[in-house]
N, C-alpha and C positions, 0 to 999 in steps of 0.2 A: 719551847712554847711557854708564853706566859697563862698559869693560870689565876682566877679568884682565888685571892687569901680564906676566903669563907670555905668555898671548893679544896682547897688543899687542906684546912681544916679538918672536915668531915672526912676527906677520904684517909689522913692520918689517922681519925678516929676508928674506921672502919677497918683500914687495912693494919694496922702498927706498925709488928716490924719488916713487914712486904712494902709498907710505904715506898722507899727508894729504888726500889725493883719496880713498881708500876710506874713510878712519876719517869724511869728511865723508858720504858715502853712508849708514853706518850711520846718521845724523843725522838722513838723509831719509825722507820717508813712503816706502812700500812701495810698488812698481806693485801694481795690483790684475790679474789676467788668467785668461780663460777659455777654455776648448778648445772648440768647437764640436761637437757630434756630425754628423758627414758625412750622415747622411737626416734624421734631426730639423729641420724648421727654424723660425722662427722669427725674432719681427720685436726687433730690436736695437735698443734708444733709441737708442744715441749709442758709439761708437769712439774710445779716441784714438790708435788706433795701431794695428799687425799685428804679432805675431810673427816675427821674420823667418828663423828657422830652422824652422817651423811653420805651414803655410797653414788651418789652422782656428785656430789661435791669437790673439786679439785683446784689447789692453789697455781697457780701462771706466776712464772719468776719473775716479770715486768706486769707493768700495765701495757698494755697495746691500745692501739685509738680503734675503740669498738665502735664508733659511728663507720671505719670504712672496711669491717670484716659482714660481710655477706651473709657469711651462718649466722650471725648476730639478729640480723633485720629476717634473718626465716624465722627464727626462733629456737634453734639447736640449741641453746643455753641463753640461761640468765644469769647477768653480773649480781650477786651476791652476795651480801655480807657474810661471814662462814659461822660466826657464832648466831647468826637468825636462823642457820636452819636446821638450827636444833630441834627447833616445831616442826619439821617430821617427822624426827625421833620421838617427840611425844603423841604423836597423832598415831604412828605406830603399835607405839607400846597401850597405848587407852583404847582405842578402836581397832584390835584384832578381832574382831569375831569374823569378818569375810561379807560381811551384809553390807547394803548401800548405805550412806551414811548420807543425811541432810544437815551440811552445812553455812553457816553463815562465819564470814571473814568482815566484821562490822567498821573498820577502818582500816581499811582495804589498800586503797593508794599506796604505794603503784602497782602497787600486785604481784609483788614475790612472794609473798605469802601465803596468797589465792593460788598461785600455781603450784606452789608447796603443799597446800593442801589438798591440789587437785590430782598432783603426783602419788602421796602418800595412803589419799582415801581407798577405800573399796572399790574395786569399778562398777560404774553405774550411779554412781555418788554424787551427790548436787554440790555445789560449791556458789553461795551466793557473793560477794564480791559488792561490797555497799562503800561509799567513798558519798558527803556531804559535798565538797566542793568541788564544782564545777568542772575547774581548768586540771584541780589533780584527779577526778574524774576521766578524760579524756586519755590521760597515762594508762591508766588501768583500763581503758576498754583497750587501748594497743596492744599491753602486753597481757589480755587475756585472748586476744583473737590471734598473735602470735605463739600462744601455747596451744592453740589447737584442739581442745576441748567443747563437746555438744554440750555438757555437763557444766558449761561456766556458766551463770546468770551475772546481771547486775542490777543496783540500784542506785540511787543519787539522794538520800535521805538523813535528816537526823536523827539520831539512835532513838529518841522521842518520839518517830514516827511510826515504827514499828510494834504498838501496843495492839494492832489488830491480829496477832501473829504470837499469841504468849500460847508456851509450850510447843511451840512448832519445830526448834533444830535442837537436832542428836548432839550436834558440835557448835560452839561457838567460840571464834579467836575476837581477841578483842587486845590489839598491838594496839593501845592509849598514844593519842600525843601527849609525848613527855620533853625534859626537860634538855634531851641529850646528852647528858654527859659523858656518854656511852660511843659516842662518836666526836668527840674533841682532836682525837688523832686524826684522823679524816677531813674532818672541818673544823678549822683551828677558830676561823670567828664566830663560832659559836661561843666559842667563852665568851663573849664581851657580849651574848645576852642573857647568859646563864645571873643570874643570882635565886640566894636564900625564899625570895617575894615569888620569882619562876617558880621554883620547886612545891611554895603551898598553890599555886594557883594550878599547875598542869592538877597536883595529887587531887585537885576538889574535883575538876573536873573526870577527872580518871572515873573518880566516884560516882557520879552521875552515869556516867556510859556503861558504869558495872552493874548498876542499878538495872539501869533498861537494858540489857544486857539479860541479866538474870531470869528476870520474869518469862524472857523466849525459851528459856529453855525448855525441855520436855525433860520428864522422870526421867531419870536413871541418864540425861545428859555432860557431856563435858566442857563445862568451861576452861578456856584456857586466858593468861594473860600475862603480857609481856608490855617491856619497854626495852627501850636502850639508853638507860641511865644507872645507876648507881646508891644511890641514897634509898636512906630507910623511909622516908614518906613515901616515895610514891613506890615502894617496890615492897617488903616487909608489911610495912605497918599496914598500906592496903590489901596485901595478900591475907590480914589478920581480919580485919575488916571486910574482907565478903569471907571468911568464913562465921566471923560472929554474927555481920545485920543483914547479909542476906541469904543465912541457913545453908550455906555448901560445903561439904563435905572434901579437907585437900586430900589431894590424890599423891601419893608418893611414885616416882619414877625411878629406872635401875640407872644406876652410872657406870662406868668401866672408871678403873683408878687412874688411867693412863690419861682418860679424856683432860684434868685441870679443873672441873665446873668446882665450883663449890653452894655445898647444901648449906644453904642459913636457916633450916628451918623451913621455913613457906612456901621455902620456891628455890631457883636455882641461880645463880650466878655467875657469868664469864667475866672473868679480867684480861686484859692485853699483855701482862706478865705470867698469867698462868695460863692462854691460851693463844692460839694462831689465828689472833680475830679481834674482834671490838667489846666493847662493855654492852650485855646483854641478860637479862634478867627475865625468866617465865617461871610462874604457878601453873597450877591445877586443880580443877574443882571437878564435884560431881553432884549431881542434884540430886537428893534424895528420890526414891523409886515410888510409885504411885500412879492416881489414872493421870494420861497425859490430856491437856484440853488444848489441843493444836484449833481451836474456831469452829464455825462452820463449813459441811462439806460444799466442796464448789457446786454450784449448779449448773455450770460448762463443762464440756470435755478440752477444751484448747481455750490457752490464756487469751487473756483480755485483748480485743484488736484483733483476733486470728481467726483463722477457720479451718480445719482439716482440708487437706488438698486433694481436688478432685483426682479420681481415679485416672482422668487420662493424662492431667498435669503429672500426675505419679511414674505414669507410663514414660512421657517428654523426659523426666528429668531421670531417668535411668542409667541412659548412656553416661551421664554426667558423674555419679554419685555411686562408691562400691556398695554393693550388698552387704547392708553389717545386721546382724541381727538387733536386736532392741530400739531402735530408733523410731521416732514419728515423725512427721513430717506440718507444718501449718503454713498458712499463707496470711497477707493481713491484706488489708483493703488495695494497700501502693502496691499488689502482686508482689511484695516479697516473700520468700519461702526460707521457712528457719527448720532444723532439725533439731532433737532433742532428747533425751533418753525416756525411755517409752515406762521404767521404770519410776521415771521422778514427773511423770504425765501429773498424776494431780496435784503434787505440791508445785508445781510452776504456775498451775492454772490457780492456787489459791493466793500462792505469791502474786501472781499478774492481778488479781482483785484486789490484796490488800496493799500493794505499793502504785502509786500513779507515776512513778519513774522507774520502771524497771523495763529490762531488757531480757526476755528468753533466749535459751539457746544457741544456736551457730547458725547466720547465716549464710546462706547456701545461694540466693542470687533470686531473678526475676525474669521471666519470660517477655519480649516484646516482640509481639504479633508472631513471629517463627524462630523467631531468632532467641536462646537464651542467654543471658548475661550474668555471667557468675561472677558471686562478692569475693571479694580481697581477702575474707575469713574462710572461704571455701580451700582458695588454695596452699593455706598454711596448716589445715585440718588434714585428718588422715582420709577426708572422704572421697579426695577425685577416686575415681575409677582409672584400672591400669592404661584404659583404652582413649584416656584424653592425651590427644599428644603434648609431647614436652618439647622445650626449644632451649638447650643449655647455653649458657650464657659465658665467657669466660671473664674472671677477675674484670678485667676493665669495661667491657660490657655492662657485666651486673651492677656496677657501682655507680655506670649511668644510668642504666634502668632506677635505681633505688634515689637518683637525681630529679628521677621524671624526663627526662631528654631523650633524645629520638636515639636508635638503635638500627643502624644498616644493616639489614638483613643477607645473611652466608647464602643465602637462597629463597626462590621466591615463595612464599607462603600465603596461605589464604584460610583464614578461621579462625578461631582461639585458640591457643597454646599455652601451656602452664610452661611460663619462665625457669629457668630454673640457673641452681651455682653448684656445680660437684652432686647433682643428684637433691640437691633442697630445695624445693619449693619457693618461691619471692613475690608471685605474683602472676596477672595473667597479661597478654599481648594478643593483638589482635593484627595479623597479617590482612594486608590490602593489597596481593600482586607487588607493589615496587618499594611499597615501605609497611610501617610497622607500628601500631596505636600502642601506646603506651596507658596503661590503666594502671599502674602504679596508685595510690591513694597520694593526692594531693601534698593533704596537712601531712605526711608523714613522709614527706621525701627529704633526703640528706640535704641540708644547706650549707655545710663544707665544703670547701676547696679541696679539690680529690688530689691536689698534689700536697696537702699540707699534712705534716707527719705528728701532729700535737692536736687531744679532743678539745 
């Protein structure tokens, strides 16, 4: 790999005599590693390793073409990167106390982060999920309704828009667009847009979003911030910088000596010569304790656009949805019905006020006339009921199903059926006596050649 002379510069300066030990790393293949999802399970070929800051985290001795493995598109695991999720371990070790935590994940896209945090939090724990643009918007609603959480919210806003909302979250991640240099092994042409002019322009903005960023927090909350790059601007020097101009207090974490990380001081850092992963780099803040000024109280019970759902629509939708303790239920005007943690009821309803692009909840589906019709988020959640029946699917089946293409049915069937691969969940089907509706989600279906062995 060719890098910037400016780039090898700096990072001689940084590493000295490790220099030629990382510049050999970048030489090497990539580890390949995936997050496990904690109730999803699923049978694993082959391991060659565990994460060791990460106990659902485990290294695959290939790449495999995850567009045609099944468990992939349920959501049994997320592909990865092994030094990012190291922000469990810190979400961990700073939010022990067992209490629901109210989080925002503020550059969110694509949402392995959001699910890392929705893994690692307290249960009961809000997880908001904001992402600016649009199209990488659309990523992170996928893989948050394929992680299967009541508790995910999102947003589509710039971190400037959330000033109606200062002191509102316990937790805030704030993974900055940076400069990359952290993933050059992965993506080699990224070097050729890295330079010196990059590095101050990502750290200014870094700075801005930390900015607005800070003010959300409430007393005694934790900021966290990360990049996947390297350099002392945007990583160091800003981790100095919200402790000096915006009053936070760094938080030191435990390391094991075996893990590789190295402490600079402000934060912590992965190298691809001293760890089984990419260049990754997180702080830690905590905001001085005092009264918190999370706004004013909602004067709704159910966010913006919703209504609590009638008692007999409650009744309807029973057979459909297990009995879980803590949950509520709302409906919005198009008869959709979302669930949500009954726990985090008012901070969604103040969230649904203070953001005009956000989305509550887990959708659960919509009743027309007798018939109900459940969303594509229903069956990847833990909420069917045992008594919806299932239509297992095998490998070549499923693969068309996850194509959108028609499925001959083993026998004749008549109703909805939750699809399934090896006992997971994909989606729902709708039996018609001689064939078989496919409700797969459109935009989300493989556009691969099922015989083609490369993603």
């Amino acid at each position: 790999m060719e890098l910037p002379p400016a780039f090898t510069k700096q990072m001689q300066a940084i590493l000295g005599a490790e220099w030629p030990a990382f510049r050999d790393a970048l030489d090497a293949p990539p580890p390949v590693s995936i997050r496990l999802h904690p109730v999803k399970k699923f049978k694993l070929e082959e391991i060659s390793g565990k994460v060791k800051w990460n106990s659902k985290g485990v290294y695959l001795p290939t790449r495999p073409v995850f567009t045609l493995d099944p468990c992939f598109h349920a959501g049994a695991y997320y592909v990865q990167e092994a030094s990012s999720m190291f922000v469990g371990e810190a979400v961990r070790q700073l939010t022990g106390t067992g209490h629901p935590i109210t989080a925002l994940d503020i550059c969110a896209a694509p949402g392995g982060k959001s699910t890392l945090l929705l893994d690692a939090l307290p249960e009961n724990s809000l997880v908001l999920a904001n992402e600016v643009i649009r199209s990488r918007y659309k990523a992170l609603r996928h893989n948050l309704i394929k992680w299967g959480y009541p508790g995910a919210c999102s947003s589509m806003h710039d971190s400037r828009e959330f000033n109606a909302l200062s002191g509102f979250f316990n937790l805030i991640l704030v993974d900055a667009p940076c400069s990359g240099e952290g993933l050059f092994r992965k993506m080699p042409a990224a070097t050729c847009e890295w330079s010196p002019e990059a590095v101050q322009l990502c750290a200014g903005r870094q700075k801005r979003i930390l900015a607005d960023s800070a003010g959300l927090l409430a007393p005694g909350g934790i900021l966290l911030y990360t990049t996947c790059t390297y350099n002392q601007e945007e990583n160091e020097k800003n981790a100095a910088w919200i402790a000096d101009k915006l009053g936070l207090s760094p938080e030191p974490l435990q390391m094991e000596p075996g893990w590789g990380v190295v402490n600079t001081g402000l934060g912590y850092q992965f190298y691809p010569h001293r760890v089984q992963g990419e260049g990754f780099f997180l702080s830690a803040f905590r905001k001085p304790g005092g009264q918190s000024n999370a706004g004013r109280k909602p004067g709704k019970s159910a966010p913006r656009g919703y209504e609590p759902i009638a008692r007999d629509t409650r009744a309807r939708l029973k057979p459909w949805i297990q009995e879980k303790e803590g949950l509520v239920f709302f409906q919005n005007s198009a008869g959709t019905i979302i669930a949500l943690p009954e726990q985090q009821q008012e901070a969604i309803v103040q969230l649904s006020q203070a953001l005009s692009r956000f989305q509550p909840g887990l959708e659960l589906g919509q009743f027309k006339r007798k018939d109900f019709v459940p969303a594509h988020a229903l069956a990847l959640s833990q909420l069917p009921a045992p008594s919806v029946p299932r239509y297992g699917l095998a490998k070549d089946e499923a693969l068309r199903f996850l194509k959108k293409e028609n499925i001959t049915p083993k026998e004749t069937l008549e109703g909805w059926r939750l699809a399934t691969f090896e006992g997971l969940a994909l989606g729902w089907i709708k039996g018609l006596k001689n064939r078989i509706n496919n409700y797969f989600p459109k935009e989300w279906r493989i556009r691969m050649e099922l015989g083609n062995a490369e993603e």
